[in-house]
N, C-alpha and C positions, 0 to 999 in steps of 0.2 A: 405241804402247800407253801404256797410262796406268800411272803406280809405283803408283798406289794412295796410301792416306791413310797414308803412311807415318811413323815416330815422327818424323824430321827436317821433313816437311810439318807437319804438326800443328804442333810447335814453333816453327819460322819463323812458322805463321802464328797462332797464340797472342802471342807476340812482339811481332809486327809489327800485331795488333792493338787489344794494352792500351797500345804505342808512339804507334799513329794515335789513338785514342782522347783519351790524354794531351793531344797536342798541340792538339786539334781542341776537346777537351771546353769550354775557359776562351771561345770564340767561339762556339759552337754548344749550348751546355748538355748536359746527362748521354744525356738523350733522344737528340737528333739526332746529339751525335757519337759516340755507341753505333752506330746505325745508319746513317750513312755510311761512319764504319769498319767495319762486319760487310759490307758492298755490298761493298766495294771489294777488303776480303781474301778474302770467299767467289768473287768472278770467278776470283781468282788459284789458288785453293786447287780449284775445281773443273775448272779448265781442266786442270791440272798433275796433281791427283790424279785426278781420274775420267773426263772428256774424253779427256786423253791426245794430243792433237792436238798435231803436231808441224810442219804443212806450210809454219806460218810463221814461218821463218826466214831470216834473212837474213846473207850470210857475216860482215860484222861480228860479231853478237852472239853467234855460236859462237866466231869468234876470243878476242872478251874473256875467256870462260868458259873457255875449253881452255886457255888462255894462263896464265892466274891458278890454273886446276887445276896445271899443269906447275910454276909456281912457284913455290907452297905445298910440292907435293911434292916439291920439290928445297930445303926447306930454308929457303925465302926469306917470312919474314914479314910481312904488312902491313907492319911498320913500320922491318923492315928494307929495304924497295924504297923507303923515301924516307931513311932515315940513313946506309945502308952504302953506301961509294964502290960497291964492286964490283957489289951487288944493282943499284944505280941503272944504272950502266953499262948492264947488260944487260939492264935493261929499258928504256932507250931506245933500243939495239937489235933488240928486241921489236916495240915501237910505233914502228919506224921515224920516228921521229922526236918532238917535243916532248909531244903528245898523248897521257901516259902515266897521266893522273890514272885511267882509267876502268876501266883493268888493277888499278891499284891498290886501286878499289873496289871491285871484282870479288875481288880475292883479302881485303881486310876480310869480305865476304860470306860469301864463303866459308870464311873461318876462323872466324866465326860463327855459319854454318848448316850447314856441310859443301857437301864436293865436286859442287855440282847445280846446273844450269842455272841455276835457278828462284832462287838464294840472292841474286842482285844484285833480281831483280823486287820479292821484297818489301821492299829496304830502297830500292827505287825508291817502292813505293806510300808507305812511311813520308814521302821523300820531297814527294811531291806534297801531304803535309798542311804541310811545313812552307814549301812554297812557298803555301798558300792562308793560313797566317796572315801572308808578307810581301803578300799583297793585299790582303786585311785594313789593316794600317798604311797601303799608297796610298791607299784606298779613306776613310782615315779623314783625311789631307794635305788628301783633297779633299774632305773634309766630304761624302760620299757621306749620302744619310739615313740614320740610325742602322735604322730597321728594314729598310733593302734589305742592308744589309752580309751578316747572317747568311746569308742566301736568295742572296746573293750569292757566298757561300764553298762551297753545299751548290751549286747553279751550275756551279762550279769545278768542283770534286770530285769530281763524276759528268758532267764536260764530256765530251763522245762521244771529244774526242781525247785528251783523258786517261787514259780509262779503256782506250783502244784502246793508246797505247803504250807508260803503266803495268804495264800488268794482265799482259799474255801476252809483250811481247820484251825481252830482256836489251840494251837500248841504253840509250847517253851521255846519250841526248836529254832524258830527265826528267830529269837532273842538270844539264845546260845548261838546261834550263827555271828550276828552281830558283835555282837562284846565279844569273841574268841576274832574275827578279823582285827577290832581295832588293835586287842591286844597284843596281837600277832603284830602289827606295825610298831608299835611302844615298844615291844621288844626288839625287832629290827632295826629301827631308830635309835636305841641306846649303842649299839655296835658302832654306827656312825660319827655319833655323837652324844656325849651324856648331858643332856637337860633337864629342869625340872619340870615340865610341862611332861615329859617322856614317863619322868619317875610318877607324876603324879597320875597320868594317865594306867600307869600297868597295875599301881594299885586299886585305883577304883574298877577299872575292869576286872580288876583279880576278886576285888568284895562284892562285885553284881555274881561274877560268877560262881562264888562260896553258896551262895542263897539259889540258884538256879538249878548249877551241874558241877559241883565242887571239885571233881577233879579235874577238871580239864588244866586251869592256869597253872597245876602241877606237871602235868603233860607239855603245854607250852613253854614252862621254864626248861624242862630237862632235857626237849627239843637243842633251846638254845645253851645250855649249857654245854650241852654234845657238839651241836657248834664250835663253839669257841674252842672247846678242849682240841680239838681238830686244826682251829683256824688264827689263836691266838697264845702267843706265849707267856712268860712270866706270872708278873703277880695275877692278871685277871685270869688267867687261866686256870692258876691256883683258888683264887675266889669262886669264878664261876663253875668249877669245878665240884668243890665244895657245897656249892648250893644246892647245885643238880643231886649230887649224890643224897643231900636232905630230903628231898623232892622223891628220886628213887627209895629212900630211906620210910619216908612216910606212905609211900604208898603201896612198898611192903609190908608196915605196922598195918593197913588196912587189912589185908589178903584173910587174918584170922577171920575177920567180920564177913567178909563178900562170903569166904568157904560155908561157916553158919548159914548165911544167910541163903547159901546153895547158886548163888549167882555165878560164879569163876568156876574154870572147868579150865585143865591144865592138860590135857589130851584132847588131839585135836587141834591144837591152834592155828595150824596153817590151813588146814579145810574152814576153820575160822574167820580165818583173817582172808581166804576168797570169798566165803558168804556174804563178809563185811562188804565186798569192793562190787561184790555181783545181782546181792539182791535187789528188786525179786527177779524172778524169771518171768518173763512176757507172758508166757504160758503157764504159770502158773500164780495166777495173783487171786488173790481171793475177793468174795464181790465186796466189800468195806473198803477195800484196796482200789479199788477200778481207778479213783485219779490217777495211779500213778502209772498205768500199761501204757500211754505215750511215752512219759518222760522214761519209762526202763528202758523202752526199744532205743531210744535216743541214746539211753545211759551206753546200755551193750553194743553199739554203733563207736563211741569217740572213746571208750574207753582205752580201747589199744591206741588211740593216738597220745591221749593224756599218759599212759605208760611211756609210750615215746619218747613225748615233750622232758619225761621227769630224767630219760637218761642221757638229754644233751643237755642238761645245767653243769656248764663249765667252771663260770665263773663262780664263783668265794659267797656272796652274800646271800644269791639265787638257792643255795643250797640250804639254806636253811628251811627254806619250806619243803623241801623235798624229807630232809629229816623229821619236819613237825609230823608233814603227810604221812610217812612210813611208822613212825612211832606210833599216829592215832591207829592206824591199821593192825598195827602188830598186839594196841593195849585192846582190840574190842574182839581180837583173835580168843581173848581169855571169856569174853562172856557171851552167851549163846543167846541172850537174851536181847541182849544188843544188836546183833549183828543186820539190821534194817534198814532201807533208804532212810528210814526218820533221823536216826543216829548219824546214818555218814553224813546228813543232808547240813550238818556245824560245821564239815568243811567244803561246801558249796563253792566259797569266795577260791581257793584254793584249785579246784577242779575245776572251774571254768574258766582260768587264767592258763591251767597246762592247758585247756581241751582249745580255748583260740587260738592261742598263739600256737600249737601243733596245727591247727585249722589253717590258717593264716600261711605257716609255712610251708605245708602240702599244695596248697593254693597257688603260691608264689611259683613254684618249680613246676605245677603242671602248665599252667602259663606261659612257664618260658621268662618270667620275669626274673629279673636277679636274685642270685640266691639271698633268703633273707637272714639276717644275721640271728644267732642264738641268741636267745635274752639275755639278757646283760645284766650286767651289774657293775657299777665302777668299783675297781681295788680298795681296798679298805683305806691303802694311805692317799688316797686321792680326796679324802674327807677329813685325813687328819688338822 
């Protein structure tokens, strides 16, 4: 059953409103991000308040929520569950194990909105704007046209898989989405130029994501290390080099564990790594699953375009996401367990920049309009 428009619904999503609005507004002007943010918070606010549909959930996401309720009510802080020995303890007893960030945000939320399900989703939807202004900055790295950017971020924002595991379930996963774009930009951005705002940036997204989904910033370094080994010579290539191989080095040292733990599976990998890129099957979704039989058809629609898109990246800095992209494919080819829209759904920001701009320029030519140019990216001594 539905709570109804309750004073705590209202307030969350007033909130979380004039919050997305904010963010979105300085990219998108008054207009448009008034109205991506009213889309995004009315799914949330109608689903919860008057829908009332319950049937999709999934054991995670009620964990996080009962878990962060039980905490709160015993006493324990937000920000006592990262400073106090004792609170921390036992919440990585909780989260069995390292992956404790998402407890944490869940009980933020909650001390926020009050004790409800629904209190992580909207500071999830908050979220996804502030992941669309770090696509925004890649978007700009690469000299994207200035007028596809905007069209480009409203794209995002109402992407089918966004709004599907935004809007209605209380998962990690928009949070791993988020922190793995900006990071993905901080790394991008040191190639350009080495700053400390860059530096300081890769490491706090690298420490949100240790506590979340630990290996991904390993993935994101080795991306760019591979990069560079390809794109730069001398000593950084030597360095970065180097690093990556630490990065592949450690997450070899893993492989003992994962095999225990029966999660990695080394046969198979490329019927893997299409499961990753295809699930589910429109036809085949199970009913827990039903949000997502739009967004698959959608998915198994653009996907050959985003194939596309990925093999006219001509230019030099464009290609690094193409490598990030292929590596996360090739690393979730190893586990069977993984292979979900939930998982693929941390490179959203990524998939919906091949799937427009492929969109865009299938567009352009049926048209008749000029041909549009490949994504760009300026030369790398063009920013020396």
């Amino acid at each position: 059953m539905a709570e109804g428009l309750s004073t705590d619904l209202l307030f969350a999503a007033g909130a979380t409103l004039f919050a997305c609005f904010a963010v979105l507004a300085g990219r998108l002007g008054i207009l448009a991000g008034w109205t991506v943010a009213l889309i995004k918070v009315g799914i949330t606010v109608v689903y919860f308040g008057v829908v009332g549909a319950s049937d999709f959930r999934i054991l995670d996401d009620v964990t996080y929520a009962e878990e962060a309720a039980e905490m709160l009510a015993a006493g324990s802080g937000p920000l006592g569950l990262v400073v106090d020995p004792v609170q921390s303890q036992a919440l990585f007893e909780v989260a069995g194990g390292r992956h404790v960030g998402y407890y944490v945000y869940n009980a933020l939320a909650q001390w926020i909105f009050g004790d409800h399900y629904w209190a992580a989703v909207f500071l999830n939807l908050l979220l996804t704007c502030v992941a669309a202004r770090g696509l925004y900055r890649i978007v700009e790295l690469l000299d994207m046209a200035p007028g596809l950017r905007a069209p480009l971020l409203v794209f995002f924002l109402l992407h089918w898989d966004v709004l599907a595991w935004s809007s209605l379930l209380n998962l990690k996963d928009t949070l791993v989405m988020c922190v793995t774009c900006w990071l993905t930009y901080f790394l991008m951005a040191m190639t350009v130029r080495v700053r400390g705002v860059h530096i300081l940036g890769i490491l706090i997204s690298s420490l949100l994501l240790f506590f979340v989904r630990y290996y991904v910033p390993l993935l994101c370094l080795t991306s760019l290390g591979l990069w560079l080994f390809f794109h730069r010579g001398g000593t950084t290539r030597m360095l970065l080099t180097a690093g990556a191989t630490l990065g592949v080095g450690f997450l070899w040292l893993l492989r003992g564990r994962w095999f225990s733990q029966g999660v990695i599976q080394t046969d198979g990998v490329f019927e893997g790594m299409l499961r990753f890129l295809v699930t589910p099957r429109p036809w085949g979704i199970e009913d827990n699953y039903r949000f997502v039989l739009f967004p698959s058809v959608l998915h198994w629609m653009l996907l050959p375009v985003a194939l596309y898109e990925v093999l006219r990246f001509e230019r030099v800095l464009a290609r690094n996401l193409v490598l990030f992209f292929a590596l996360m494919v090739f690393f979730y080819g190893f586990f069977p367990r993984l292979q979900g829209p939930r998982h693929r759904y941390q490179l959203a920001f990524v998939l919906a920049l091949f799937q427009f701009h492929g969109v865009a320029v299938l567009a352009t030519r049926a048209f008749g309009a000029p041909r549009a140019p490949r994504l760009p990216a300026k030369p790398l001594d063009a920013h020396a």
